[in-house]
C-alpha positions in Angstrom: 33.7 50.5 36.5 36.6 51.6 39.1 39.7 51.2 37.8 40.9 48.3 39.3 37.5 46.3 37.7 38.3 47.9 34.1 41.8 46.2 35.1 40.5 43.0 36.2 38.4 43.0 33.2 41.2 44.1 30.6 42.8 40.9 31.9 39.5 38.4 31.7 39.1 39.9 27.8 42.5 38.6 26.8 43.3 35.8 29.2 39.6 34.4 29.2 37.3 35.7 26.7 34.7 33.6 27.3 34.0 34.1 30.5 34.2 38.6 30.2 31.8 38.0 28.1 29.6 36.3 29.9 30.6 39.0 32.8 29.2 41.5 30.3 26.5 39.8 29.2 24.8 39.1 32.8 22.3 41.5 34.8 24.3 45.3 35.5 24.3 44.5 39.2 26.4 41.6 39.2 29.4 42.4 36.7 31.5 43.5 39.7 31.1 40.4 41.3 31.4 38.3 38.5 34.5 40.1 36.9 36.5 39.8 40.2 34.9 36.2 40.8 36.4 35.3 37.2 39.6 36.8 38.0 40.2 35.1 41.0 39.5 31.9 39.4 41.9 32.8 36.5 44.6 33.4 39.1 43.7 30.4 41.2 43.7 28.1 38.3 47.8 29.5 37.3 48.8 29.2 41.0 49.3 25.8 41.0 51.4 25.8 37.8 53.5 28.6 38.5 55.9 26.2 41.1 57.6 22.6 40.0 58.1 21.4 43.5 54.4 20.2 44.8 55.0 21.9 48.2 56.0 25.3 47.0 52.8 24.8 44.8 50.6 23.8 47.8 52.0 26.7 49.7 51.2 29.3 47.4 47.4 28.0 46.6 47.2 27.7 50.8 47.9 31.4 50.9 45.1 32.3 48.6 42.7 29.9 51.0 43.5 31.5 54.0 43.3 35.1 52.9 40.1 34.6 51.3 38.9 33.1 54.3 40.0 35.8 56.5 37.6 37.9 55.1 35.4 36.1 57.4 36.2 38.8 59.9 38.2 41.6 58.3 38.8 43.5 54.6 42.0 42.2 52.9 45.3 44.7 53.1 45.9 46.5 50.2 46.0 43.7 46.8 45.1 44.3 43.0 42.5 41.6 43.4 41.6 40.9 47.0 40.4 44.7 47.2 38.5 44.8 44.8 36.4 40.9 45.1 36.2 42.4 48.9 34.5 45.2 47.4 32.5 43.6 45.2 31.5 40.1 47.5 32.0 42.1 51.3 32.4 39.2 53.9 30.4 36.7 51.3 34.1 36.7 49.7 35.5 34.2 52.6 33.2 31.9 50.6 35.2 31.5 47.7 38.3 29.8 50.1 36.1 26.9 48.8 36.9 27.6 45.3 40.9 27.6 46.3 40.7 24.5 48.5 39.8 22.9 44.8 43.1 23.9 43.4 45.3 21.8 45.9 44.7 18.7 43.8 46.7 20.3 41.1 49.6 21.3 42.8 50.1 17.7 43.9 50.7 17.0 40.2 49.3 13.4 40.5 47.2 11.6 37.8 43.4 11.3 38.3 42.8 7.5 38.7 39.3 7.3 38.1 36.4 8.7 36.6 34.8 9.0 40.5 38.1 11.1 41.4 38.3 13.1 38.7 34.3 14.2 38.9 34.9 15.1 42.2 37.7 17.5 41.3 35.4 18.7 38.6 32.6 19.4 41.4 35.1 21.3 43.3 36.4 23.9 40.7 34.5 24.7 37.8 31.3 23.3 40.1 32.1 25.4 42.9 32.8 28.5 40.8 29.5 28.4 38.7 27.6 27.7 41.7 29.4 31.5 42.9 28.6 32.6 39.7 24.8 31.7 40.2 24.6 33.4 43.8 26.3 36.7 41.9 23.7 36.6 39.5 20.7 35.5 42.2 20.1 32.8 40.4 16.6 31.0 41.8 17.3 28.2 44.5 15.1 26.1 42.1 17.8 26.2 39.4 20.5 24.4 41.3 20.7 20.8 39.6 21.1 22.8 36.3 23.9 24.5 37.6 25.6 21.8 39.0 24.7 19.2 35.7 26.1 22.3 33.9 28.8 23.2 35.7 30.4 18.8 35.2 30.0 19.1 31.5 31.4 21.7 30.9 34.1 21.3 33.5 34.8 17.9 31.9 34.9 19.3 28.7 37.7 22.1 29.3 39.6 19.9 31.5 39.5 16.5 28.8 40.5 19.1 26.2 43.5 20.0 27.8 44.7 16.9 29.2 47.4 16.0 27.1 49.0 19.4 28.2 48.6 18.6 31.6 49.6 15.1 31.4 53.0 16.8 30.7 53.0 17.8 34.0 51.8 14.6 35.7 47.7 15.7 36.3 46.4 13.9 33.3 44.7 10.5 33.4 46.5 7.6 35.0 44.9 5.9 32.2 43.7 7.3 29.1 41.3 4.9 28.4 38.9 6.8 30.8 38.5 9.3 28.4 36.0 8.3 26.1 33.5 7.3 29.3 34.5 10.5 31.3 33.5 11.9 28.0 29.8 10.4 28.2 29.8 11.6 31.3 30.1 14.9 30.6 27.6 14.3 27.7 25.2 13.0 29.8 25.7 16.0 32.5 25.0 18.6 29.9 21.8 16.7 28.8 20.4 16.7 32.1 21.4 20.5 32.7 19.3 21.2 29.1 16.4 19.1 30.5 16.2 21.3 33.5 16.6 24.5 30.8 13.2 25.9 32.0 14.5 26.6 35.8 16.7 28.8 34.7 15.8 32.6 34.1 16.8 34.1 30.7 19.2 36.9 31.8 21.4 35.0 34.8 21.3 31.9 32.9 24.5 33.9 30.8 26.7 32.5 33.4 26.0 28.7 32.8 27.6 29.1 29.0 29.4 26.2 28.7 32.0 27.5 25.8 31.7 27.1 22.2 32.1 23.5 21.3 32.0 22.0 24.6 29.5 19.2 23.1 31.4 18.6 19.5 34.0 18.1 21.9 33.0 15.9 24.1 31.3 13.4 21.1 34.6 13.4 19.5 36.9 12.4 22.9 33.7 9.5 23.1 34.2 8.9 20.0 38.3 8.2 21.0 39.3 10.8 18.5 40.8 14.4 19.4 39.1 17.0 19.8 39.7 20.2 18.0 40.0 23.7 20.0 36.2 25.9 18.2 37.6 28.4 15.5 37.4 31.7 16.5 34.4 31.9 14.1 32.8 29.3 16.2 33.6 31.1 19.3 32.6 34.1 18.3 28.9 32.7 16.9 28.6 31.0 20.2 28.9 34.3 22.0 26.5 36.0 19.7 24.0 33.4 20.1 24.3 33.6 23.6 23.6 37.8 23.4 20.7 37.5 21.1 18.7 34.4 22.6 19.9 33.8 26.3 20.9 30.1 25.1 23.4 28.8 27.0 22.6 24.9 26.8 24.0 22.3 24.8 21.6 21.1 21.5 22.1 17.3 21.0 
């Protein structure tokens, strides 16, 4: 790796584990692309956060959007991660402005209302970035409603595990009695993404790992309980599973 990837990657390994591994875990020719993909996400997803007033916030995700997509026509100017995702994705990058455009909805710092509008968000970030993911790895065209089925549950996993923190900042739930049903929703999006198992090749298939727990999780939000963060143990089996078998679904 150049130096600015081992950077990038440095930064994945302690900021989102997960996700380097599955970098390191998928084919040799996509790790660049998947390392700066996950760091752009990683940055994209603080962006919003980093400014109280929504407009400051809008402004500074806007600047990703339209940098990304001027790469449309033209490699970025000098940056620690537009150089090297140019590098890595060439004029594919502008692509990604897609993945940005998801991240306005947070720096409006307005509760989800519904379980429609909250899907939807959930389609546009963490369904957008493993459907980037999937290109990085050439994943087959066949394998798409996995990815997408995938992609929901374990979007609505991370983001229902962490909305009491962001109800703090006035993204959470207009209602929190929407959890236990946006809960089965994510259930029922991981079952379908197991069903459809088969369409997805052993070695790219690393990049639809839904994170250690997403499932316990999700039963126990249905269930109206909390739901615990995985052990470190339990991460760190998931991951090992994931090396040794390729099995990155959800069991019932």
């Amino acid at each position: 790796m150049s130096d600015a990837l081992t950077m990038l990657a440095d930064l994945l390994r302690r900021d989102d584990p997960d996700r380097h591994a599955m970098a390191m875990l998928a084919p040799a020719r996509a790790r660049a692309r998947l390392v700066t993909l996950y760091a752009l996400n990683l940055e994209l997803a603080r962006t919003p956060l980093g400014a109280r007033d929504p407009l400051l916030a809008q402004m500074r995700v806007q600047w990703w959007i339209d940098h990304l997509a001027d790469m449309a026509r033209a490699e970025p100017p000098p940056h620690e991660l537009l150089t090297p995702l140019f590098a890595a994705w060439g004029r594919d990058a502008a692509a990604l402005s897609t993945l940005a455009e998801g991240r306005l909805r947070d720096a409006e710092r307005a509760p989800f209302d519904s379980a429609d509008a909250l899907c939807g968000y959930i389609d546009g970030t963490a369904g957008v970035l493993m459907a980037a993911a999937a290109r990085a790895v050439d994943m087959p065209a066949g394998a798409a409603s996995a990815v997408a089925a995938q992609a929901r549950g374990a979007g609505l996993a991370a983001w229902l595990s962490a909305e009491p923190q962001l109800a703090e900042l006035g993204s959470g739930l207009a209602d929190p009695a929407l959890r236990p049903g946006l809960a089965r929703l994510g259930l029922a999006a991981l079952a379908r993404a197991r069903g459809a198992r088969r369409s997805v090749p052993r070695g790219p298939g690393v990049v639809l790992f839904a994170g250690a727990g997403a499932g316990v999780r999700l039963r126990a939000i249905g269930a109206g309980n909390t739901a615990p963060p995985p052990s470190d143990f339990a991460r760190r089996a998931a991951l090992a599973r994931l090396a040794l078998t390729g099995r990155w679904w959800v069991g019932r």
